[in-house]
N, C-alpha and C positions, 0 to 999 in steps of 0.2 A: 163900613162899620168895622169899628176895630176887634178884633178877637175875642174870644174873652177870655180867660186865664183857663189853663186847666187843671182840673180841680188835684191838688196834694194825692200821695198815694198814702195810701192808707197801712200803715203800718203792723206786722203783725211779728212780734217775738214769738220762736217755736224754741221748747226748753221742753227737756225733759231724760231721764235716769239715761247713761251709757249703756249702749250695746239693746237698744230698744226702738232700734231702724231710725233713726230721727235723720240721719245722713241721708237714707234713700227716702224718706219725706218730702224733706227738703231738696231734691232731686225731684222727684216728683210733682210737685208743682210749681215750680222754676224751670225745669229744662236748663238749656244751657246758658239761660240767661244770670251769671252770678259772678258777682266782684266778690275777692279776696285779697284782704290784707289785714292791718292790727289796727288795732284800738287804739286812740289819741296813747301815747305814753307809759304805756304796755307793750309788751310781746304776745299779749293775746293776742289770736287770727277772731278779724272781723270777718264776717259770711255773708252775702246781702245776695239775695233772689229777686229779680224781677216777675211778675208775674200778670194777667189781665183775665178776670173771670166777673160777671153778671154786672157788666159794664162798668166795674170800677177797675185802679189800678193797686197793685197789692204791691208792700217793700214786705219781705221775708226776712226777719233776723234770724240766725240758726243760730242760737248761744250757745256756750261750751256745757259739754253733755255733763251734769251734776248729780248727785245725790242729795243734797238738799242746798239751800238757800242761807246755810249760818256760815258766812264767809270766813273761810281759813286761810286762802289762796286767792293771787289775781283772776282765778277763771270765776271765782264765784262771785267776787267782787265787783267784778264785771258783769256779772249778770244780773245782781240785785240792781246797778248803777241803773242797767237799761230799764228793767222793770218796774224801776221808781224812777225812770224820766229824771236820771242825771247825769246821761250819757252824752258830751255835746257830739257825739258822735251819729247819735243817731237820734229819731225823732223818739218822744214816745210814744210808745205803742199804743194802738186803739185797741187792737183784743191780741190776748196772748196764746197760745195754739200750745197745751200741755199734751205730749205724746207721750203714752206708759204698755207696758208689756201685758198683754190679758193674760199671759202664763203666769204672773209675777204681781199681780194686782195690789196687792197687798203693800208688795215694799216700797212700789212708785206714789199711791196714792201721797208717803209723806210728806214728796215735793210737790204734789196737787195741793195739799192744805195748805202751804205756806205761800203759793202763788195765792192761792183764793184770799186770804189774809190782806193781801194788794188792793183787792178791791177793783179790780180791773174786769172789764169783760171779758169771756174766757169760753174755750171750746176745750175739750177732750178727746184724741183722738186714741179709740182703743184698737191695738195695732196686736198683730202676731194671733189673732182670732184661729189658729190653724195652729200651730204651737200649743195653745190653751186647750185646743180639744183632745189633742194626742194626748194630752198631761191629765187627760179626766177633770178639763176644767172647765164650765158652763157660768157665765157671767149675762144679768138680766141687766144690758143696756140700758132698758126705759126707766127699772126701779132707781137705778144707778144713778141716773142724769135726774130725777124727781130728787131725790138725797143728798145733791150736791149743786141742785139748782144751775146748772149750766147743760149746755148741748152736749148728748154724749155721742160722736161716731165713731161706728165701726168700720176698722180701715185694715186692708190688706197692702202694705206699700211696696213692697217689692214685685205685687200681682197688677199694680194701680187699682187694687176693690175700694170702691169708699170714696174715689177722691172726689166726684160730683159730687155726693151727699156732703162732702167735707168742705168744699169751697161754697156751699152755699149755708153751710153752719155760720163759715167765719162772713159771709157779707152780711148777715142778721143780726149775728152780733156786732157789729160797726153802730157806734149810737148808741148800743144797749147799755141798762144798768145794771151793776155786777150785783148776787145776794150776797147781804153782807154773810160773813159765814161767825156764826158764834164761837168766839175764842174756848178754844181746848184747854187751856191751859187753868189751874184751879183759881182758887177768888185771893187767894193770899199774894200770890202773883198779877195778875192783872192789875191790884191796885198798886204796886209797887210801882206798874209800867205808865200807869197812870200818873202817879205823881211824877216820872221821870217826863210826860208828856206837859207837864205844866210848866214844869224847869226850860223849857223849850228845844227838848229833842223831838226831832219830829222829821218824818211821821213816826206813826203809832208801833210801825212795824221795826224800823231801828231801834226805837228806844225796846222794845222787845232782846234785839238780836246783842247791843249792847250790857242788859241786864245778861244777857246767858254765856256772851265770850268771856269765857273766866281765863282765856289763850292769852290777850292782851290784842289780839289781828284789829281788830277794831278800833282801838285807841292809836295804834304803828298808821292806822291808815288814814289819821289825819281828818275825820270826820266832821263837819262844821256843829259848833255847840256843846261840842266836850271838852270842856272848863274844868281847871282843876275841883271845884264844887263838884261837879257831877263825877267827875273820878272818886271823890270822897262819897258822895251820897249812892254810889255803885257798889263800894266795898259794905256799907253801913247798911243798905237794903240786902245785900245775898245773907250778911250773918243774921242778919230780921228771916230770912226767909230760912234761913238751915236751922234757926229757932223753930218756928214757925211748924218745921218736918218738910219743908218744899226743895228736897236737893237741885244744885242748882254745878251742871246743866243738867243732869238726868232727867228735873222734870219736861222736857222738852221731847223726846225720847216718850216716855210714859203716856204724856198726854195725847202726844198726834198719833201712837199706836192704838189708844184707847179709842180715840174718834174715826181712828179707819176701821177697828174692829167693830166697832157699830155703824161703820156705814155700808160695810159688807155683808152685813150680817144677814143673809136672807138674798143676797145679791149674785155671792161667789161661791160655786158650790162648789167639793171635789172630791170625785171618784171613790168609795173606798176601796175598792180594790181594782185602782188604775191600774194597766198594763204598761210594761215597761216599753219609756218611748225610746225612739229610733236615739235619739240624744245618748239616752242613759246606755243604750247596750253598745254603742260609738265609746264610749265613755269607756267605760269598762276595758280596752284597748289602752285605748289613746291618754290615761290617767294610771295607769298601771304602771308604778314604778320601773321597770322593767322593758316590758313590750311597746310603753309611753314613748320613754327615753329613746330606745332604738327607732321609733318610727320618726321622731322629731330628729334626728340624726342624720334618715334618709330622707327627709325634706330637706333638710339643709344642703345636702350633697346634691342631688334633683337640682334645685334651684339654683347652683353652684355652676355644675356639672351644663345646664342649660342656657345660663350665661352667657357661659363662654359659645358653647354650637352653636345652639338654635339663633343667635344674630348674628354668624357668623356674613353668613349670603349678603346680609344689607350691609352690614361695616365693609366686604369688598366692593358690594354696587358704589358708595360713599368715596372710595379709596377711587377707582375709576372717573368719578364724578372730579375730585381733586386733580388726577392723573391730565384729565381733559384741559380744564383751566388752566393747568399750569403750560402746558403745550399752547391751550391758545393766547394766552400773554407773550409764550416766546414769539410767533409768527407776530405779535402786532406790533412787539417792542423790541428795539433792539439791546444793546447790554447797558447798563448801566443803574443809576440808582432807584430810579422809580422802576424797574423792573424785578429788582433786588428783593425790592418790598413788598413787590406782589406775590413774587413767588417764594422769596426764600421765608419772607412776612407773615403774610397772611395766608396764603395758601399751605402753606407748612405750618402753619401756629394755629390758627383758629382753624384750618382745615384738618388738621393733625386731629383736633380735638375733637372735632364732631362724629368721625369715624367713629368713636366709642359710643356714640347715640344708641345704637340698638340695642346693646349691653344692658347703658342705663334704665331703658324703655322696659326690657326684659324682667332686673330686678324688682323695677316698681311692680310690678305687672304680676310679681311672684309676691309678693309684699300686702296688695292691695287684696290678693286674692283669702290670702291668713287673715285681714285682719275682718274682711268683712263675711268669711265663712264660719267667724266665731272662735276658730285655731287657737288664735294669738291667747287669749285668757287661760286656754289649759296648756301651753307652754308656756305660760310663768308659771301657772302652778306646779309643772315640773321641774322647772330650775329652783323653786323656793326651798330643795333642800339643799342645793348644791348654793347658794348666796348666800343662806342662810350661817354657814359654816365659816364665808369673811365678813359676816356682821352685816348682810343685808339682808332684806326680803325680796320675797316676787315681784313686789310692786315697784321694784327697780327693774325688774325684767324689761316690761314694757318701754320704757324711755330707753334705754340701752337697745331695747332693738329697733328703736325709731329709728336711734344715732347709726344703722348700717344705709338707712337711706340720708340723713343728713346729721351732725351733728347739733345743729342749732333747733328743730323741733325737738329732738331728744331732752336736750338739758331744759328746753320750755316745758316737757311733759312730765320733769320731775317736781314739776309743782306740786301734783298729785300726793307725793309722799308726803303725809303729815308731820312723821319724825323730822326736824334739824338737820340732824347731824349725819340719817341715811341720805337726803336729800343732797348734802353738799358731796356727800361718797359719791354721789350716784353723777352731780355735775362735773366732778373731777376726772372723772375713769369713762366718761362717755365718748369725748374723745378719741379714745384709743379703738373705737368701735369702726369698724375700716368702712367709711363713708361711698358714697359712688363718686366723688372728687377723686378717690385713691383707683376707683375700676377703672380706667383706662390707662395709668401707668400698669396692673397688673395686666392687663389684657396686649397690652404692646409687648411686654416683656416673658411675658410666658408666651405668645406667638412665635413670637422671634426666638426666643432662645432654651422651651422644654420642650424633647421632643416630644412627636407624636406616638406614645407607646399608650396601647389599650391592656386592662386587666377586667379579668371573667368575663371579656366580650366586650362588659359597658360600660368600665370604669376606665376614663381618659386619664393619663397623666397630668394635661393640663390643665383638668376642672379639678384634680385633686388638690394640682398646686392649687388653686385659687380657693379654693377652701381650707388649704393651709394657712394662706395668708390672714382668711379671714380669721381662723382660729386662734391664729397670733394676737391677735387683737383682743381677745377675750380672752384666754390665758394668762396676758399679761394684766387685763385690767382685775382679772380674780385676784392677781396677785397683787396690783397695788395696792384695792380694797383691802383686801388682808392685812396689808401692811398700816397703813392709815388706822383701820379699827383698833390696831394694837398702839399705834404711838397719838399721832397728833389728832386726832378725830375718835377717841374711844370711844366704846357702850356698846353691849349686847344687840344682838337681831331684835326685831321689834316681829309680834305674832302678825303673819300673814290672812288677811277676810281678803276675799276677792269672789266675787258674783260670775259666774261661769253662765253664760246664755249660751241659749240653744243655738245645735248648728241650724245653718241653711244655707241654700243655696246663695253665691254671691252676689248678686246683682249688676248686671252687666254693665250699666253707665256707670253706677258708682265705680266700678273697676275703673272702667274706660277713661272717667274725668281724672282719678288720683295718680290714673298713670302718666297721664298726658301732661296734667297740672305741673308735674313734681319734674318730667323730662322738662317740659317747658320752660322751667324755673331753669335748667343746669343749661337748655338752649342760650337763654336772656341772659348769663352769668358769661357763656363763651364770646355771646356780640355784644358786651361792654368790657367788664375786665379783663379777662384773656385779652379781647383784642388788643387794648392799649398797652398792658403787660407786653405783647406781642411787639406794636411799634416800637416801644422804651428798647426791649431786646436787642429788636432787631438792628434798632440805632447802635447802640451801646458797641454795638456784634460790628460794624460795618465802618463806623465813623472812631480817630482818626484814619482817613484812607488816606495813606501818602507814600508815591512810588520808592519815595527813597531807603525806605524798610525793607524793600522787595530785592531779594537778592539779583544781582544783574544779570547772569547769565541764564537766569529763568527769563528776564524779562527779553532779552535777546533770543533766547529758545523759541517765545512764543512770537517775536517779530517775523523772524525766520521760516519756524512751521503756517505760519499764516501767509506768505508769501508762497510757499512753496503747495499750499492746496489752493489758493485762486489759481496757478500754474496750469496746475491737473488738472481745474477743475473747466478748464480754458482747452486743454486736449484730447480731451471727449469719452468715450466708454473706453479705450483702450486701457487707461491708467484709472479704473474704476476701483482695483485692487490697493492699489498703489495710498490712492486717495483716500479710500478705508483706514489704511494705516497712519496715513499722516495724522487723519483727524483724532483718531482714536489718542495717539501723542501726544498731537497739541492739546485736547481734555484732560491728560495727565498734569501736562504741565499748567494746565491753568486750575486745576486744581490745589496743585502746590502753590501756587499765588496766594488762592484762595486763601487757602489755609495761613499763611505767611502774613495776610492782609487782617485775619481774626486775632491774631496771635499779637498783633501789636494795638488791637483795636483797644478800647476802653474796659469792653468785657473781658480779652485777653488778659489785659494786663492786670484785671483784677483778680481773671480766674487763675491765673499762675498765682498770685500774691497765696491763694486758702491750697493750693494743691498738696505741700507737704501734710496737711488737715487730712485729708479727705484720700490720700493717698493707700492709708492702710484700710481705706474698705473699700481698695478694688479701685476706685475712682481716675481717672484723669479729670483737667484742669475742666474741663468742661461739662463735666455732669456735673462737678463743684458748683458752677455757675448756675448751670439750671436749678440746681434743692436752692437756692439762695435765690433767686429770682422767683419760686414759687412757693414762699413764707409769706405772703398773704394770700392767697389760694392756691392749695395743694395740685389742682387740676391746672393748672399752669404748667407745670414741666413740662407735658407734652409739648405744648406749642413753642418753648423753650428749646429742648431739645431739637424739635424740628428748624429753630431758627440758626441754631448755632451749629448744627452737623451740615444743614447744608448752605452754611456763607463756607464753612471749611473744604467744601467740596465744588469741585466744578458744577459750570451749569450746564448741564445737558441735556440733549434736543428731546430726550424722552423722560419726562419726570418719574423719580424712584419714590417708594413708598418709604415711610422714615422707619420701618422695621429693614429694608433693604439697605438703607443710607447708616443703620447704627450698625451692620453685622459690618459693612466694608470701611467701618473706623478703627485706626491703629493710633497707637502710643509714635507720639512725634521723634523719641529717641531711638527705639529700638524696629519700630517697622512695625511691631505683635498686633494682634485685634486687641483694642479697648474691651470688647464685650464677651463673656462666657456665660456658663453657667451661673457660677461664684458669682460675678461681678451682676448680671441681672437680680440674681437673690436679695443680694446686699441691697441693691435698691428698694426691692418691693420690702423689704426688712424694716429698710428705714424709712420709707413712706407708710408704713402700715402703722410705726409708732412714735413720729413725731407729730408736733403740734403746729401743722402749716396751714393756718386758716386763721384770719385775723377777726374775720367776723363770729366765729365759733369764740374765741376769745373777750366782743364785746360786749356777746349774748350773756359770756358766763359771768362779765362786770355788772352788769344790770340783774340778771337774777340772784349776785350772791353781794351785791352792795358795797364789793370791795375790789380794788386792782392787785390785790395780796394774792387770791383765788387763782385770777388767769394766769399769774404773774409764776406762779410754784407748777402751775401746768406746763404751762413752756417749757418751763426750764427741765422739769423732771422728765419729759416727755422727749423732750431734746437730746439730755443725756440716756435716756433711756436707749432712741433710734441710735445713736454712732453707737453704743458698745454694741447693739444686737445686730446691724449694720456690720461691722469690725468681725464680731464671732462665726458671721453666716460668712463672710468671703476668706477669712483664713482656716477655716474648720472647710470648707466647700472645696477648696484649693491643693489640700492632702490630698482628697480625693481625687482630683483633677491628676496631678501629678504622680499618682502612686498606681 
């Protein structure tokens, strides 16, 4: 008998307000079972949980965390798509899974009422029940779910309390039919929406959403059935309706307050004279101008500061790990091209890079911790006076401090800002926010070359630097914002609302996944692009190889010394001394090959062509080569670097780490080291603010609809790194020399 089909998983959208656990929800009854990526034709992240509870299979939507349902932005857009089933992305949903804050009852219910409006079968998960109580807040579930005609649980998610009760809310509802919920909205209105439902906008619920965007976001978005008619009978019904006395949008606002106000009424009770929760006297601290500011200060240094140490141990285990392979490719292979590749290749380019894995790991790890301990909301609210002063608000904070872990969610997260014109500040200057692509050139270059000086004990000099650099990065973006506000992007700060949730404790998968996720991503980035970046290099580095460029009495030198150690090595331990020396020689002199061999290669001959460029910031021909081979991803240089220091150097029988292979690099004319202080600076200078990432670039074409945008980034961003580049190695140099 043949099988029989198994039956469709049953689909279930979870939506519901920011910062109201929906992340550890959806963790929670997924496990690790979840694919991430976007939305057909957006930059939105699609979320998808697998799941199996009372013998059915569940697909888990996690949509983008909203305040309501009247699309402004892609993320909303995307939500409504899914939950009116026109998302070929995904199926529609059989029940929608609304999670809201029981500390907060009130303000989430508004996105409860407009999912109920759907018509959809629907569960409610009332979460933070322990938050609510501290707040003197008592919420009567049963009345609750009686008033709003769907299942109501109670869930603790980050405790797992609630979730059996909740998985089997949501398999009852599979089948069921939704209450319809009687529109809030007054009778002068309704009939308007009605007659837009006969013109044939539909459903009930767009033609709603349509009559209220007085934005235009709805009509830009291309909706099927808005006819220039109904553009005309949309303008001619609001002024019926502002006759009428039905502002329009405010009645929106009005109505769904009024309808939560009565459906709490008797439901939600609170304290009159609550004690002040553990939140609010945290708060008190940690929002004080003052005490605020300096503690966000020494978080940033902390997490700076720990960077750099605390992954120190595993970047050396790493470093060994590389150390090894390369030693065991010498023993299998003997010299030539495919050997070349292995080690000077791969093992130096994409090994080069991975080293900085624990770094990366580290940041996320400090990152993930802020954002899910609640932090992150009251350091925007800190910085909202300080952005507020070049024409942004707080709510650029957030996106800006995505852009330290990548630049490309950052500029996706300034969706969020309503304003234009802060939004495109905020895509401009994100950028400049020193990504983890730029932590391992900083981490190579402050190893190697700051020393190890401590201050009050616990203050390293190299986690200072590293929070210099990062500070580079935001100083200057205050300063371009500033600049912008005042010429090509004018207008006033726009007033700062931002909803502050309660701390708590982080939740340890959620940590665990964002960390792992976000490493993972920079892993998958090293074994594709790097790597091939790395091949092209290494090619470019090696090929033309032709002896005749090789000056002869090197190449005689090394005929000679290599004669003269099979000799020794044929005479036995007596000439063990002897033989030490020759070899140590002949590795000089085929170094100079080496280098001779680069020097005419295709990269040579390019990297000499930019050297007078690059020259007054410190540079030789060859770090030229590397910022130029790593403008489509900034986290390239490394393995650049590691291609092109060591084709210029001999191959030797014990692999050197590429912070040891850059200190014993000299300037071809005069003998000197390439590298100092100056000259390390000037790098992290100009990697910290130019624009080397191509995809950060195609992300900013798609979000701001024009190649004008990436195109003014570049360039400003570009000029920006050589002069700041230029000023850190000739102002660093007095020093040096005085």
């Amino acid at each position: 008998m043949p099988a029989a089909n198994p039956a469709p998983d049953i689909t279930v959208a979870l939506i519901g307000n920011p910062n109201t656990g929906k992340s550890t929800l959806f963790s929670a009854l997924c496990g690790v079972r979840q694919r991430v990526g976007n939305f057909p034709g957006v930059t939105v992240e699609k979320k998808v949980g697998q799941t199996r509870f009372h013998d059915q299979s569940f697909s888990i939507v996690d949509l983008p965390g909203s305040y309501s349902l009247a699309p402004r932005s892609p993320d909303e857009m995307v939500a409504v798509d899914v939950l009116l089933g026109r998302q070929d992305a995904v199926d529609t949903p059989d029940v929608v899974l609304c999670i809201v804050d029981a500390s907060n009852l009130e303000r989430n219910l508004y996105l409860v009422s407009q999912v109920l409006e759907l018509g959809r079968p629907t569960v409610l998960a009332l979460n933070m029940l322990d938050v609510a109580e501290e707040k003197g807040v008592t919420i009567d579930a049963e009345v609750l779910a009686e008033r709003l005609g769907i299942r109501v649980v109670q869930v603790q998610a980050n405790k797992r309390i609630g979730l059996a009760e909740l998985k089997a809310a949501l398999a009852e509802a599979v089948g069921g039919k939704a209450k319809p919920l009687p529109s809030p909205f007054p009778e002068p209105f309704q009939e308007e929406v009605g007659l837009l439902v006969e013109r044939g906008v539909r459903p009930r619920y767009m033609a709603e959403r349509l009559l209220l965007d007085t934005s235009g976001y709805l009509d830009s978005a291309k909706l099927p059935g808005v006819t220039d008619e109904i553009r005309t009978f949309l303008v001619e019904a609001r002024e019926r309706l502002s006759t009428a006395g039905v502002p329009i949008p405010a009645v929106e606002a009005m109505s769904r307050y009024g309808w939560v106000s009565t459906v709490t009424d008797g439901v939600c009770r609170r304290a009159a004279d609550r004690p002040a929760s553990l939140t609010d006297r945290i708060d008190r601290v940690l929002t004080n101008r003052w005490l605020g500011s300096l503690f966000f200060a020494l978080v940033m240094i902390v997490m700076f500061q720990s960077v750099f140490y605390v992954a120190e141990p595993a970047s050396a285990m790493i470093d060994m790990m590389n150390e090894f392979l390369s030693n065991l490719v010498m023993q299998w292979l003997g010299p030539g091209a495919l050997r070349s590749l292995l080690i000077n290749g791969v093992i130096a380019g994409v090994g080069g890079v991975l080293v900085f894995l624990p770094q990366i790991f580290v940041l996320f790890l400090f990152i993930a911790i802020l954002e899910d301990c609640g932090y992150m909301a009251r350091a925007a609210y800190l910085m909202d006076r300080l952005m507020s002063r070049v024409g942004l608000s707080g709510k650029s904070f957030i996106p800006l401090l995505s852009s330290f872990a990548c630049a490309i969610p950052g500029i996706m997260a300034a969706r969020v800002i309503e304003h234009p014109r802060d939004r495109l500040v905020t895509i401009l200057i994100a950028p400049l926010m020193s990504c983890s692509a730029r932590l391992p050139v900083y981490t190579l270059l402050i190893g190697a070359f700051i020393p190890d000086r401590r201050y009050l004990g616990i203050l390293g000099l190299k986690g200072l630097t590293m929070f210099a650099m990062y500070a580079i990065g935001i100083i200057a973006a205050t300063l371009v914002a500033l600049v912008l506000r005042r010429t090509i992007v004018k207008g006033s700060a726009p007033p700062f609302v931002m909803e502050l949730p309660s701390y708590k404790l982080p939740g340890l998968d959620i940590v665990t996944y964002r960390m792992f996720d976000r490493g993972w991503s920079f892993v998958r980035r090293a074994g594709t692009l790097i790597f091939a970046v790395t091949i092209v290099v290494w090619a470019a580095g090696y090929y033309p190889r032709n002896p005749a460029n090789i000056d002869p009495a090197l190449m005689q030198a090394e005929a000679r010394l290599q004669r003269e150690i099979t000799e020794l090595a044929a005479t036995g331990p007596s000439a063990a001394d002897e033989l030490d020396h020759r070899e140590r020689e002949l590795a000089q002199v085929q170094g100079r090959i080496s280098g001779q061999y680069l020097r005419h290669s295709a990269l040579g001959q390019m990297g000499q062509f930019i050297e007078p460029a690059v020259k007054p910031l410190g540079w030789d021909w060859r770090i030229g080569c590397a910022a130029i081979a790593s403008l489509p991803a900034r986290e390239v240089v490394i393995a650049t670097l590691g291609v092109i220091y060591n084709l210029g150097e001999e191959e030797s029988e014990s692999a050197e780490t590429l912070s040891q292979t850059l200190k014993k690099a000299t300037w071809e004319e005069t003998g000197q080291p390439v590298f100092n202080t100056p000259v390390a600076l000037s790098i992290m200078v100009f990697f910290a603010l130019c624009a080397q990432c191509a995809s950060t670039l195609a992300v900013m074409r798609r979000e701001t609809n024009s190649w004008k945008w990436p195109a003014f980034t570049f360039v400003y961003m570009t000029v920006l790194a050589y002069v700041g580049a230029m000023a850190t190695y000739q102002i660093g140099m007095q020093f040096v020399t005085s």
